[in-house]
N, C-alpha and C positions, 0 to 999 in steps of 0.2 A: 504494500500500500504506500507505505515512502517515497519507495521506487519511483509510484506514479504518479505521485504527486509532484514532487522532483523534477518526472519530466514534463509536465503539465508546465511548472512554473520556468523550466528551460526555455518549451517553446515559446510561452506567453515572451519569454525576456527577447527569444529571437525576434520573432515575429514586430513589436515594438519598437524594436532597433534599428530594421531595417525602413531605410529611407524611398518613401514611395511618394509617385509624384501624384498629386490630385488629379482626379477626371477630368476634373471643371478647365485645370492648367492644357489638357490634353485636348479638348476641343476647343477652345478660346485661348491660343495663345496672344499674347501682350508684346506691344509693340515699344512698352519703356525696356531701355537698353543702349548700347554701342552699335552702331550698325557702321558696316562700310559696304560702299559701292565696289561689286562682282563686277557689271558689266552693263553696256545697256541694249536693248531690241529694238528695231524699227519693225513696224508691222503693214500691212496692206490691208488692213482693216481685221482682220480676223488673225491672220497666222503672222508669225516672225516669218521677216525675209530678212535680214540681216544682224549678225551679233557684232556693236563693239565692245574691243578690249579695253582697257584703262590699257595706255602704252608711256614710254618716259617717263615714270616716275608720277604718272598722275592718280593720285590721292583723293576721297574723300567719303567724309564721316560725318553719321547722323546722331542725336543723342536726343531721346525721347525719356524725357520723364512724365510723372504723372499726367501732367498739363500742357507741357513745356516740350518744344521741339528747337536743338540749337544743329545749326549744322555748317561745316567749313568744306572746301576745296583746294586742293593744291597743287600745281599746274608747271612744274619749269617751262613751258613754253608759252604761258602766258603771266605778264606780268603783272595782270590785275588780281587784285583781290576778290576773295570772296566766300563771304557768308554771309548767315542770317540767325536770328532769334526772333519766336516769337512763340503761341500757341498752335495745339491742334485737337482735331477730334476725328475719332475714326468709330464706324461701325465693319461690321462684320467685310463687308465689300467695299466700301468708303474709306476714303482720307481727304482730309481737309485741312491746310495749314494755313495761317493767316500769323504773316511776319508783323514785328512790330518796329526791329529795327535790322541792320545790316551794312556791308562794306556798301560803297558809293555804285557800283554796281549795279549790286541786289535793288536799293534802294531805284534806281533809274526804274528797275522793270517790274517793281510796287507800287510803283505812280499808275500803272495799266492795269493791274493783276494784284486785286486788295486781297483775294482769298484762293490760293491754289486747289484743286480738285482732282483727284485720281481716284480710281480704280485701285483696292487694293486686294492682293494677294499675299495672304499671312501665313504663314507657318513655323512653328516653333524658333527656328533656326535661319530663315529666310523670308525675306519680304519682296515683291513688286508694286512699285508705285509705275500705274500705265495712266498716261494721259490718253483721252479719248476726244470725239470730237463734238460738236452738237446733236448728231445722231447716232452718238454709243459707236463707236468706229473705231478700234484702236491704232494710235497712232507711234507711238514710241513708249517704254518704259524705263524706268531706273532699277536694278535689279542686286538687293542687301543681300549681304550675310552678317549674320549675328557675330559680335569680337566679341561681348560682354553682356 
């Protein structure tokens, strides 16, 4: 009878210890995190016709916190700067960022474009932000992977 209770209280210890991830985490992953740009897609309205690389050294990271989306670029062959801060919100298929401020840049093409809109594609460890057109058309994406 020891015995079994013994290993009753082993397994209870196993079982506790081991680190399991929630459901909820597994069908709803979260877009707060380190993200870098993989690549980006041009489309013809439905499929990819072309992958670019990031080539030379070209850099750039997104960071999503609760509320909060900040994100930089880095370019040796171009000399401008460029980033931005500001908020976001996403549902399930949806992303919506709305900058508040940014390098001189950013700032030019927020005088035109107060609230950005994509298509998004979420998964645990990857993300696509697709811009589309006025009739759902896809037109190019930005294509993460998860650094943190």
């Amino acid at each position: 009878m020891k015995k079994l209770i013994g290993l009753i209280f082993l397994m209870l210890f196993l079982v506790s210890s081991t680190n399991v991830t929630p459901l909820k985490s597994l069908k709803n992953p979260s877009l707060e995190g380190t993200w870098e740009l993989v690549n980006r897609f041009n489309y013809d309205g439905m499929n990819v016709t072309d992958t670019l690389s990031n080539i030379n050294g070209y850099r750039q990271v997104k960071i999503y916190s609760k509320d909060k989306v900040m994100w930089t670029r880095y370019s040796p062959d171009d000399p401008s700067e460029w980033f931005g801060y500001g908020s976001y919100s996403n549902s399930e298929n949806n992303l919506e960022e709305q900058l508040e401020f940014g390098s001189e840049m950013m700032m030019k093409i927020q005088d035109t474009v107060q609230v950005f809109k994509f298509e998004l594609q979420l998964d645990k460890d990857s993300f696509k932000q697709i811009t589309v057109d006025d009739e759902g058309n896809k037109i190019s994406s930005e294509n993460y992977k998860r650094i943190d």
